[in-house]
NUVOTOR-347988 format. One record per residue (C-alpha): x, y, z; residue in one letter. Coordinates in pm, whole numbers, padded with zeros to 5 digits, always signed. Layout:
N
XYZa ...
//
This chain:
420
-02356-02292+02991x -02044-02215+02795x -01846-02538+02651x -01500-02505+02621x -01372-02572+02281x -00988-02577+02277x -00671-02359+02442x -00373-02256+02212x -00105-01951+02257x +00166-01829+02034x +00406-01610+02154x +00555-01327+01967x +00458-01279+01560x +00617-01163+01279x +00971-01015+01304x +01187-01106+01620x +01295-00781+01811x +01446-00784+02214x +01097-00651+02354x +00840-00855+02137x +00503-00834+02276x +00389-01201+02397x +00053-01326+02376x -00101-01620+02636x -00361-01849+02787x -00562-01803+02475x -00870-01985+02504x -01194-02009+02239x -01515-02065+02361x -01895-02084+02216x -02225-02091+02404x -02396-02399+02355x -02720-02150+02283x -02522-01887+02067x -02347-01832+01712x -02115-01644+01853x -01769-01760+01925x -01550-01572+02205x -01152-01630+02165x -01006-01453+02500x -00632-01461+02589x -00351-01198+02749x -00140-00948+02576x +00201-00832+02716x +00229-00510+02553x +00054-00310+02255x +00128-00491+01924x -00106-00512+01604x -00299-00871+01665x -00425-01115+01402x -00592-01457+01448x -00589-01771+01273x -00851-02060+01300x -00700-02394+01281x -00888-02750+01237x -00749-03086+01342x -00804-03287+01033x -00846-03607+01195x -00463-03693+01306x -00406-03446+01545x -00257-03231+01265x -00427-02880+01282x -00458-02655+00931x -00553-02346+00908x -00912-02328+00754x -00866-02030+00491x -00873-01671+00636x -01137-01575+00386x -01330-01783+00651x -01309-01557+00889x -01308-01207+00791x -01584-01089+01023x -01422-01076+01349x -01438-00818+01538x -01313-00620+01869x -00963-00694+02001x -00837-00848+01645x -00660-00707+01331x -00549-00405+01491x -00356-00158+01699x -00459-00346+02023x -00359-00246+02364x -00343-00465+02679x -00657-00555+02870x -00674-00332+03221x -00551-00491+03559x -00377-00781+03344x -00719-00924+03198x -00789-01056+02907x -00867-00956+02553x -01145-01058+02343x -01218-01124+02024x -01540-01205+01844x -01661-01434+01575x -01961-01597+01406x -01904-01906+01223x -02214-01934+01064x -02158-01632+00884x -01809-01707+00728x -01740-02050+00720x -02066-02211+00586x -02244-02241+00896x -02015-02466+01084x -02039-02521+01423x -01728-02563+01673x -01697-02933+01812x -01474-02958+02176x -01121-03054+02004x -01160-02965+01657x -01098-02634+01656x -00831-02378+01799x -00730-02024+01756x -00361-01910+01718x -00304-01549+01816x -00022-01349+01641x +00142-00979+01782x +00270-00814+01535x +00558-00541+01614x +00440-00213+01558x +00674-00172+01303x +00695-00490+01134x +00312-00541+01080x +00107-00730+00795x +00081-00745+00497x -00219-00536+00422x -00284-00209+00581x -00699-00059+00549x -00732+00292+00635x -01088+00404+00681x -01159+00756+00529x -01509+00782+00624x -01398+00706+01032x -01107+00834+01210x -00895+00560+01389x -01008+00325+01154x -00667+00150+01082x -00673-00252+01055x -00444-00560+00948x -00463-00891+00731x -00219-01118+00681x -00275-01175+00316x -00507-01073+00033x -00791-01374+00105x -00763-01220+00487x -00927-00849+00322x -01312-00843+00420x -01463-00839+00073x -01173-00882-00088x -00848-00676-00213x -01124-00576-00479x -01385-00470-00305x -01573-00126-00401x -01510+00000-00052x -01117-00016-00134x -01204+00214-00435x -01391+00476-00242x -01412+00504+00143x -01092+00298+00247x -00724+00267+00156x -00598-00035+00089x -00213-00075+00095x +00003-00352+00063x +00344-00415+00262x +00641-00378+00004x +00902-00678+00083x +01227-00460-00026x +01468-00433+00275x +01821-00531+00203x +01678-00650-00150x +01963-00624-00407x +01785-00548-00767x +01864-00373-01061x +01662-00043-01172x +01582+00121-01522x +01548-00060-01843x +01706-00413-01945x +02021-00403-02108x +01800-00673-02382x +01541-00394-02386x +01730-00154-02543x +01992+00130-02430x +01779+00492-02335x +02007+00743-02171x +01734+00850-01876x +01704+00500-01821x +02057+00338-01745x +02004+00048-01560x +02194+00043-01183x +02200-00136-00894x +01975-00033-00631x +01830-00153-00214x +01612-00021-00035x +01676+00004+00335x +01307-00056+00468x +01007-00197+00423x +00723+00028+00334x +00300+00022+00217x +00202+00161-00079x -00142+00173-00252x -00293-00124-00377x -00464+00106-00652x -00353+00488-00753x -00605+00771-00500x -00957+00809-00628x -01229+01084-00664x -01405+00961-00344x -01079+00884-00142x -00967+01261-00191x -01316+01379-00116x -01314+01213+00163x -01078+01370+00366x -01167+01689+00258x -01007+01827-00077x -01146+01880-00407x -01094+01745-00716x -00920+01903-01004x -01011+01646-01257x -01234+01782-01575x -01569+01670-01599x -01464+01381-01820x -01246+01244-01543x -01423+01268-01243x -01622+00982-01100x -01569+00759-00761x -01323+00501-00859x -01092+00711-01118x -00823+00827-01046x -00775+01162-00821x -00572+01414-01082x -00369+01658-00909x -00041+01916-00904x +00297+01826-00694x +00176+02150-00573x -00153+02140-00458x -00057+01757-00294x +00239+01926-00087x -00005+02230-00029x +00234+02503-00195x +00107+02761-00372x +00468+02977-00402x +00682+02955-00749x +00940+02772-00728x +01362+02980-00680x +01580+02730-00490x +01371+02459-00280x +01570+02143-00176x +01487+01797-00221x +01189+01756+00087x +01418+01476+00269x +01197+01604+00608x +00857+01500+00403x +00785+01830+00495x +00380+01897+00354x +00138+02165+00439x -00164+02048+00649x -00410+02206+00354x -00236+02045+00083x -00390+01710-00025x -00156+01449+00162x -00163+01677+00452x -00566+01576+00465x -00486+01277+00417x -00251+01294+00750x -00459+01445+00942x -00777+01254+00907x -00536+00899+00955x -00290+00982+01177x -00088+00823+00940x +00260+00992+00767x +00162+00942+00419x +00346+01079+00109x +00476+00981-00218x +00694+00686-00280x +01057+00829-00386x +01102+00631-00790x +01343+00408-00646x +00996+00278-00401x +00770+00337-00672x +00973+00086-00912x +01071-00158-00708x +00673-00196-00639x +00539-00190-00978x +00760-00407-01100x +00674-00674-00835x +00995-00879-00886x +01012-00883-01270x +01277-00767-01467x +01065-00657-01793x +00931-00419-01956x +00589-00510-01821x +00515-00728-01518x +00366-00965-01720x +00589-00993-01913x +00373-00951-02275x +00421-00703-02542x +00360-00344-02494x +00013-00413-02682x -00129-00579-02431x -00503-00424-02312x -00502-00652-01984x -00187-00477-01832x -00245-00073-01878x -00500+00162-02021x -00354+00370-02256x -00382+00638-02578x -00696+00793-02707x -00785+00488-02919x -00807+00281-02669x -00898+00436-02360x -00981+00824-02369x -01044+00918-02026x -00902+00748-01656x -01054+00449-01610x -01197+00290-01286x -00897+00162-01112x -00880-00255-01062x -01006-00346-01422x -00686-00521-01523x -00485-00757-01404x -00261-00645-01073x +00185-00711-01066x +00304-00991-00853x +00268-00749-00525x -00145-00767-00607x -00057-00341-00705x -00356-00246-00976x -00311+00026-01235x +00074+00061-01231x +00119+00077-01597x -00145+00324-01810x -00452+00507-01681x -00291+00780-01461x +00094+00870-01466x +00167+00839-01123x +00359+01147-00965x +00704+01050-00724x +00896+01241-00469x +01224+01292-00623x +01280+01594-00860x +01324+01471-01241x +01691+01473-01393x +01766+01388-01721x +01932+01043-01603x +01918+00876-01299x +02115+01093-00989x +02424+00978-00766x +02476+00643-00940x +02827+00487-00825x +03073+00461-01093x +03212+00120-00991x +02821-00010-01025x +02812-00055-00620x +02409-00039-00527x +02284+00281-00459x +02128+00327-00132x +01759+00457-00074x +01832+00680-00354x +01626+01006-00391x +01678+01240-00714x +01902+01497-00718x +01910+01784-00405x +01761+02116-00607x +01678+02149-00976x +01947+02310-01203x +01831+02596-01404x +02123+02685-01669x +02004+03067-01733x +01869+03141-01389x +01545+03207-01495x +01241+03159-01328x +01124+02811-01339x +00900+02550-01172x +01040+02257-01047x +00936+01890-01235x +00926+01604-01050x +00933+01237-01144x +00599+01049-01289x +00622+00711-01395x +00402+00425-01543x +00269+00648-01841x -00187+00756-01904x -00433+00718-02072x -00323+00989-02342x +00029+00815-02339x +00121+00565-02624x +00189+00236-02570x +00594+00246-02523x +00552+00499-02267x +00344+00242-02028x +00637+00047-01940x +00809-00013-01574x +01111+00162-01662x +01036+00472-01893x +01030+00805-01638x +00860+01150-01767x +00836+01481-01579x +00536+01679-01403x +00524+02065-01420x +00564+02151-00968x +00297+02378-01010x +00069+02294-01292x +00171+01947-01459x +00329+01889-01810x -00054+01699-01865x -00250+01836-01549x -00509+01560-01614x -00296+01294-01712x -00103+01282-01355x -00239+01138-01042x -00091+00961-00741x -00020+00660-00527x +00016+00723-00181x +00299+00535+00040x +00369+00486+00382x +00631+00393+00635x +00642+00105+00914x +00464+00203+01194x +00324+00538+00994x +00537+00768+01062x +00835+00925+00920x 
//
């Protein structure tokens, strides 16, 4: 005998768009001889789905009971999640007694909200498997992560990204007028027109291994949770010199280069943030040199020169930005689409933001030699000094080789609804 323990439905989640899926007649339900908890209800169309358990505190007020409480559901729930057959119902499922300190459900104290999330205007955290294919799930907010946002598994055999808040945001790029004048990094105005994931921590060892390339770290860089180093190059999957290629608007990779693995094991569009991305999410809504705002001395915000680090470091040691983004500043110079110029490209003169901007369209060669192309890297190494680990100071990786080939690694990004 089943008892009933309350009905709740929320229709709609997350942004508001003309076609919104619609979720109803939810309904959660335990077994008077079972742990586990069934919470059914009826989706309109495919949307991403979250849950949140709610308990009435005593006034008829319901409060949500922490989602770190309940971060071992499973089946129809945190995911891609497509309508039950013949108009019946989904299902999700949930024990308690594992989560939230062995609780049991009491008829009227507790109800389940259901959220559907637009495909393209989903959570806040994205976890890719890279141990199972299809393995792509949702959480509203860090304490929603099983394990936690620092968690081993986020280090080795998943990907965990974080949902970048920058659409229509108005901010200013490149160093503080108060911080000093440097010509390559002018301050400007800047928005960015979407949205968009990136890592929570710069690609490791293991994640790379795991979808099937191989490392080109030396031996005293290799190891699970460091960083992945790697060539502009071999991450794109070129292996020509570089004459006259254009700026790769298309995101154009091939499939044996290293984000091309890491698209085809997903499914998901993956590549490198352009700068513009890359800053506005290490600098997680400060205006400083740091985004803590301390002096470039400080050990908890980067790892950096020989004397104080001398290899990469695990990733997730020191103390994340604002965004909950790890290993920004120090540790690995993290390589960005746009090819390097001297000084930020296509700036307004009348200091009018500059729109999704994206380097400049081919690399200038003054004496038409042969050359290979440099692309951005920002946040400064382990073998960088101290004023080079900064949000705002840019430096420039070799296409093909790397200024530092074991000094540069990556952080991958990602747009709504994964793909370009």
């Amino acid at each position: 005998m089943k008892k009933l323990i309350t009905i709740a439905c929320l229709i709609g989640g997350g942004a508001i768009f003309a076609d919104v899926a619609t979720v109803s007649n939810v309904s959660i339900e335990q077994p008077t001889t079972s742990r586990k908890v069934s919470i059914k209800y009826k989706l309109s169309k495919a949307a991403v789905v979250t849950v949140d358990i709610q308990t009435n505190r005593g006034d008829g007020v319901y409060a949500s009971i922490g989602a770190e409480n309940f971060t071992t559901m499973w089946k129809d729930v945190n995911r891609l999640v497509t309508p039950a057959a013949d108009g019946g119902f989904n299902e999700i499922l949930w024990r308690p007694d594992k989560d939230w300190n062995g609780h049991k459900l009491d008829a009227g104290s507790v109800k389940a909200v259901v959220t559907a999330w637009a495909e393209d205007a989903t959570p806040d955290y994205m976890a890719v498997s890279l141990t199972t294919q299809s393995g792509v799930f949702y959480y509203v907010s860090s304490n929603a992560v099983p394990g936690g946002v620092t968690d081993n598994r986020y280090k080795t055999d998943w990907l965990l990204m974080r949902k970048i808040p920058a659409a229509g945001v108005t901010w200013r790029m490149g160093r503080a007028p108060a911080d000093g004048t440097v010509s390559s990094e002018t301050p400007h105005l800047v928005q960015l027109s979407s949205d968009y994931y990136i890592g929570v921590y710069p690609v490791t060892c293991r994640q790379q291994l795991n979808v099937g390339y191989g490392l080109s770290n030396n031996s005293s860089n290799i190891g699970d949770m460091k960083p992945a180093s790697a060539t502009a190059h071999g991450l794109r999957g070129w292996t020509e010199e570089y004459t006259a290629w254009p700026q790769d608007e298309s995101h154009a990779v091939n499939p044996d280069g290293v984000i091309g693995k890491f698209r085809s094991f997903t499914g998901i569009e993956f590549d490198l943030p352009t700068e513009a991305q890359w800053e506005f999410a290490a600098r997680g809504g400060e205006g400083t040199l740091l985004y803590n705002g301390d002096a470039l001395t400080a050990a908890n915000v980067a790892k950096y020169g020989w004397e104080n680090c001398g290899s990469f470091r695990d990733v997730g040691l020191l103390e994340p930005n604002k965004f909950g983004l790890y290993d920004c500043l120090g540790n690995v110079a993290e390589m960005c689409l746009d090819w390097y110029a001297g000084s930020f490209y296509g700036v307004p003169s009348d200091g009018t933001p500059i729109i999704d901007p994206l380097g400049p369209p081919t690399i200038q060669n003054s004496d038409n030699s042969t050359y290979y192309a440099t692309r951005v890297v920002r946040g400064g190494s382990y073998d960088t000094g101290a004023g080079n680990c900064s949000l705002s100071v840019r430096a420039r990786h070799n296409q093909k080789s790397g200024w530092a080939p074991n000094q540069d690694g990556y952080r991958l990004m990602a747009p709504m609804g994964g793909k370009w």
